[in-house]
N, C-alpha and C positions, 0 to 999 in steps of 0.2 A: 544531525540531531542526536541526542541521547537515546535513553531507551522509550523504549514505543509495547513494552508487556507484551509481547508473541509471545513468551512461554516456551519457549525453543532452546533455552539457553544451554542444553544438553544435545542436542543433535547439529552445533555447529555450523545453524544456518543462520544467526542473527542476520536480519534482513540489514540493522543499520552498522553493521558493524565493532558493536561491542563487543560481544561475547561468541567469537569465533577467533579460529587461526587460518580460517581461508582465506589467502592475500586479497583475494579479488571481493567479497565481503568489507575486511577490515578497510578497507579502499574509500568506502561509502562513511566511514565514521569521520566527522570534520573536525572533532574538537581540539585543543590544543592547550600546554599545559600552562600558559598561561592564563586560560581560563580558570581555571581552578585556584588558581594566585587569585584572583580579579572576584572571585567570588566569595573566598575570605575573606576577602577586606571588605566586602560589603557586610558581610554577617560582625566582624568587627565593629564595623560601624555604628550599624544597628544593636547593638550590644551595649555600646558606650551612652547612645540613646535613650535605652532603656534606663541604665544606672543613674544618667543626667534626671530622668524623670520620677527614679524613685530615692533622689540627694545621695547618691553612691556615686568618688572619685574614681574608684577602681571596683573591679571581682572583689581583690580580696575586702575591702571592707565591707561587701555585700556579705559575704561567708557568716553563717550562722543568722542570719535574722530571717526566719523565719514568719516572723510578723508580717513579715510583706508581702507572701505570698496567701492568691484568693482562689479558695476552692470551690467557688461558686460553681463557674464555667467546666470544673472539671467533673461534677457530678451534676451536671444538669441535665442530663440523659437516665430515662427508664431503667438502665439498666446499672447505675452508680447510685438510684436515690437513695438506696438506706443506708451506704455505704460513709461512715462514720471519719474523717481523716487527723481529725483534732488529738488524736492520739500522738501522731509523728511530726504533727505543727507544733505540738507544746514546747512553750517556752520556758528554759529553767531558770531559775531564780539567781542571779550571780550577782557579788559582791563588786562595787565600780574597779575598773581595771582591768577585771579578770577577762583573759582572753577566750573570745566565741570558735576558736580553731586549731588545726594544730599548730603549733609555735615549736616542737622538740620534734627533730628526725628520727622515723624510724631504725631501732640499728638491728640488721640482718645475721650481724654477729659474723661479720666476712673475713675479718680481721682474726677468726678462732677457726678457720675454714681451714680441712686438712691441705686443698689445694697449695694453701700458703708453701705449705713445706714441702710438697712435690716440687714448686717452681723454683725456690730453691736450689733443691738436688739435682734439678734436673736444668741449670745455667751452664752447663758446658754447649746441652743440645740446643738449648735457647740461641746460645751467641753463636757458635760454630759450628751446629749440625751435629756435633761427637755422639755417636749411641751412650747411652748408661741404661742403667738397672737399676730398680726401687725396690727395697723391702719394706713393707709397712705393715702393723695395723689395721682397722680399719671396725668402724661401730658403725648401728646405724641411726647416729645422730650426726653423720658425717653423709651429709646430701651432695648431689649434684657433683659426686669426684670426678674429676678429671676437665670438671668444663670451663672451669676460669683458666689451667694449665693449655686448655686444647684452644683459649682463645689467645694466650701469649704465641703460642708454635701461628696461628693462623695471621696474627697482628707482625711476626717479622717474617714467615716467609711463604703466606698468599693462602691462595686454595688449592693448591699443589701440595702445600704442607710440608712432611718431610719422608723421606725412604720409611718402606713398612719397617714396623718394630723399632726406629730409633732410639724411641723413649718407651721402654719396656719398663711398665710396675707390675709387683706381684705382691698382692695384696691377701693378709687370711683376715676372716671375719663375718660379719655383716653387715654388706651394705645396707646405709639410706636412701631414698628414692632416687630417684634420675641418676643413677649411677651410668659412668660414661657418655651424657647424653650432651651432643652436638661433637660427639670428639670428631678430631679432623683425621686427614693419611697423616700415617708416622707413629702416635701413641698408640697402645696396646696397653690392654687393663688386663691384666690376672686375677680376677680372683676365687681364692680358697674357701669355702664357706656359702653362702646364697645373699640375695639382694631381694629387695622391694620392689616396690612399682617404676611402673618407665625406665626398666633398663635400655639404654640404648635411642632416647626419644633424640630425636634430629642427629641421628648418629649421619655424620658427615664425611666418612673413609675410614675412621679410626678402626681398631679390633678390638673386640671383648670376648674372652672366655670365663664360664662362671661353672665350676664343677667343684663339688663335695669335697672338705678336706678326706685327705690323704689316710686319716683315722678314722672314717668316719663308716660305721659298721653296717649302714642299710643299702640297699636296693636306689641307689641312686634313679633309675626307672623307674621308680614306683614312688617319688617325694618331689616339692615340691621345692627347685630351685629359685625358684623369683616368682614375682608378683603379676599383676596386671597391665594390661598398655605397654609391651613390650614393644620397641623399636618404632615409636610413633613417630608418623611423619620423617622418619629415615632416609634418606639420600642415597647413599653409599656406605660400602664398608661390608666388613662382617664378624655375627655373632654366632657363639658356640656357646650351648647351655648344655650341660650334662644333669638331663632330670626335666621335669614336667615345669608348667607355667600354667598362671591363669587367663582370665579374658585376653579377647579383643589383643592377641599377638598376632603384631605388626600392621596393624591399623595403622593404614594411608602409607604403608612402607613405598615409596616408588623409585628402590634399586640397589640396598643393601641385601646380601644374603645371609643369611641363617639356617642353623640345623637346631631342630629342638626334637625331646623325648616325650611330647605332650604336651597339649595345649586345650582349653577352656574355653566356651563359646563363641562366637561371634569370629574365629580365627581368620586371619588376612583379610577381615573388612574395608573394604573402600581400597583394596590396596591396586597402585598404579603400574607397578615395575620391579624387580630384583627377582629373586629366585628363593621357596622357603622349604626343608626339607623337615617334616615330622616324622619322625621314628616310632611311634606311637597312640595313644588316641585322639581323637578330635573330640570336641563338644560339639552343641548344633550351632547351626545356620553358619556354618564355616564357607568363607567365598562371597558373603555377601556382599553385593556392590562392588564386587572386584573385577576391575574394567581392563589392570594391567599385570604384569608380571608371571611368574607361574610357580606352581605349588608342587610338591610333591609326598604325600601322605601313604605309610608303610600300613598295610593293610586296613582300608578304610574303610568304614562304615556311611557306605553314601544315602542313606536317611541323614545324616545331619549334615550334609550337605546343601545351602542356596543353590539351587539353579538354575536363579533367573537368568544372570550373566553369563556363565560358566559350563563347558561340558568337563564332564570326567572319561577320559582316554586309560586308555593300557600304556603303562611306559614307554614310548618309543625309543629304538636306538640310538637317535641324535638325543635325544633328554636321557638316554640311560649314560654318555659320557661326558655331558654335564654334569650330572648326578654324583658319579662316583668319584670325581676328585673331594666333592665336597663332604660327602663320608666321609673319605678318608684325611682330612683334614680334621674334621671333628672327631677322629679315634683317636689323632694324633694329638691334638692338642687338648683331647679332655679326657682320654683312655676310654673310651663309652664303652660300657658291654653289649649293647645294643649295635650300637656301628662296628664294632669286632665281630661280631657272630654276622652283621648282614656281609659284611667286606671277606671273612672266612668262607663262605659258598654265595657268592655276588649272584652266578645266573640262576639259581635258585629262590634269591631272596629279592632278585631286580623286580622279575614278575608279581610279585607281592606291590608293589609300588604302582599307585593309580594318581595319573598329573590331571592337575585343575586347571583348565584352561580358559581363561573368558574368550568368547565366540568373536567381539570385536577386534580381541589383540593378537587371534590369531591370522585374519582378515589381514593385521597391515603386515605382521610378518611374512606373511606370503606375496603379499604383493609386493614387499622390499627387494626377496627373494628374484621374483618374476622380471623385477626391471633391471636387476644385475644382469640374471639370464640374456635379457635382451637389450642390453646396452642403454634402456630410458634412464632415465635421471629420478635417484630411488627417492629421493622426499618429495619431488612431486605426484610418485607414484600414493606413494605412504600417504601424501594428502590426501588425493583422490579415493583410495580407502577408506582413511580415518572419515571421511562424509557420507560414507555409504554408495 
C-alpha cells in the first residue's frame, strides 16, 4: 500500500515502507514502477476526456480560453463566498488570428554566457584532460559561471570529473548569482573581487575561492564578500571566502567544506553533512535543524545558537586535526588575516573554537566507530543508530 498518514516520516519507521531506509520496513512497500507508468496514462486519459467534452483536440488548443472554466464549485464554500475571481477569468479582446499563448521562445541570452568562452579556452582539458589557466573578467550580469563549463567536464568524463585544479580560472570582478554552482571535481574558480547569492549552490567537488582584490584597502574581516544561500544544497567540494556572508550559509550543505570570516542568521540550517569553519561572528538561530555534518565557530556566542538538534562541545583533539588543515588551507589560498593570526599560536587560539554538533549524528558516528572496534558490520550498526 502507499502512504497510510502515521506522521513518522522523520523517525524512520514508516510502518508501510515508504519513507524509511530500514531494509526490513522498505520490505513491506509493494509498489512497483510500473505502476506509476499505469497511472499516467489513466490521468492521460481522462485528460483527453475532458477536452473531448469541452470540443478541445489537444491541451494546447485549450491554452488561453478561459471561458470554460466555472468558478461556481470553487467558491461554493463559506469561506470563498465573497471571494471575487472574474478578475483573472477576464477575457481580452483579440483581433481573429491573434494567438491566445506563447508562440516566441524564451531567450536566456546563453548564447552571451561568459561560460561560452571558458569552454573554449578550456578544449584541451575538455578532450584530453591537459591542466590550463583562465584569466578573465568577470560582472555581475555574468550568472551562474562555471556551470554550463562544469557540465561539459561532467558530460565527458562522469562524476569522478577530472584531478583537483585541472581547469583553474582566475577571475577579478564581480560575480552574478550562482557563481560556481553545481561545479564538479577538477574546476576551480578564483575569484578577485566578491559575488552575490548562492555562491556555491549544488557545488559538486569543484573549488571556489573568493577573496578581496589584492588592492583592495579595507579589513577584509570586517566586509562583506558574497551574499545569501551560500553553498545550498552542496554535495562535495570546498569553499574559501575571505570576509563575511549573509543568511542561511550553507543551507542543506550535506559534505562540502568551507571556512568563512562571518556569517548572517539562520547559518548551517537544515545541513546534513561536510565540515564548516567560521572565523568569526554568527547571527542567530545558527544550527537550526542541523541533523548532519559539523561546525566549527571561533569564539562563539552560544545565545544565537538553535539547540534543538545540537550540543556545543569544546574542540576535541580529533576535530582540533581536522580543523587545522582546513585553516591552513584557507590562509593559503586566500592569505586571511584572521587564519594567520589563528595558525601563528594554533594552541592558544584552538581553544577559542566551540564545535556544533547534532546529538543524532553523533550517535551514528559512534556506533560506526564501536562496530569497527568490534568487528560487526558498520552500516548495519549505523542503521541500528540512525533509528534510535
Amino acid at each position: 500500500s502507499g502512504c497510510i498518514m502515521m506522521r513518522v516520516c522523520h523517525l524512520d519507521t514508516c510502518p508501510v515502507g515508504v519513507a524509511t531506509q530500514n531494509p526490513q520496513l522498505r520490505k513491506e512497500f509493494n509498489g512497483k514502477p510500473e505502476f506509476v507508468v499505469t497511472f499516467f496514462q489513466y490521468i492521460a486519459e481522462e485528460v483527453r476526456q475532458y477536452l473531448g467534452d469541452l470540443g478541445f483536440r489537444s491541451l494546447e488548443e485549450a491554452i488561453g480560453h478561459a471561458e470554460m472554466l466555472d468558478t461556481h464549485p470553487a467558491i461554493d464554500h463559506w469561506k470563498a463566498g465573497d471571494l471575487d475571481l472574474s478578475p483573472i477569468l477576464a477575457m481580452p479582446e483579440l483581433f481573429d488570428g491573434t494567438p491566445r499563448h506563447q508562440i516566441v521562445g524564451q531567450d536566456h541570452g546563453l548564447d552571451k554566457a561568459l561560460d561560452n568562452t571558458l569552454i573554449q579556452l578550456a578544449e584541451s582539458a575538455l578532450t584530453d584532460g591537459q591542466p590550463v589557466r583562465i584569466e578573465l573578467p568577470v560582472r555581475n550580469v555574468n550568472r551562474t559561471v562555471g556551470t554550463m563549463l562544469g557540465s561539459r567536464v561532467t558530460r565527458a568524463f562522469g562524476g569522478k570529473g577530472l584531478p583537483d585544479d585541472t581547469i583553474e580560472i582566475v577571475l577579478t570582478g564581480t560575480a552574478g548569482q550562482s557563481f560556481g554552482a553545481f561545479l564538479p571535481p577538477g574546476v576551480t574558480l578564483r575569484l578577485y573581487g566578491d559575488a552575490n547569492d548562492y555562491v556555491g549552490k549544488g557545488l559538486s567537488g569543484g573549488r571556489i575561492i573568493v577573496r578581496p582584490h589584492e588592492s583592495a584597502a579595507f579589513a577584509a574581516e570586517e566586509n562583506i564578500i558574497a551574499g545569501n544561500t551560500i553553498l545550498y544544497g552542496a554535495t562535495s567540494g570546498e569553499l574559501f571566502l575571505r570576509g563575511r556572508v549573509g543568511e542561511r550559509f550553507c543551507v542543506r550543505n550535506s559534505g562540502a567544506v568551507a571556512v568563512v570570516e562571518g556569517v548572517g542568521d539562520h547559518g548551517c540550517e537544515y545541513m546534513t553533512g561536510g565540515r564548516v569553519a567560521v572565523l568569526g561572528p554568527t547571527g542567530r538561530n545558527f544550527a537550526a535543524g542541523m541533523s548532519g555534518g559539523v561546525a566549527h565557530v571561533l569564539n562563539l556566542d552560544h545565545s544565537l545558537v538553535n539547540t534543538e538538534m545540537v550540543d556545543i562541545e569544546p574542540l576535541s583533539e580529533e576535530d582540533a586535526v581536522e580543523l587545522r588543515p582546513i585553516v591552513e588551507r584557507h590562509f593559503a589560498e586566500t592569505g586571511s588575516v584572521v587564519a594567520g593570526a589563528v595558525l601563528a599560536d594554533w594552541p592558544r587560539h584552538s581553544v577559542a573554537f566551540s564545535t556544533i554538533m547534532p546529538r543524532d549524528y553523533r550517535r551514528v558516528l559512534q556506533a560506526g566507530r564501536l562496530a569497527e572496534l568490534s568487528g560487526r558490520d558498520v552500516d548495519e550498526a549505523i542503521m541500528e543508530a540512525a533509528r534510535g
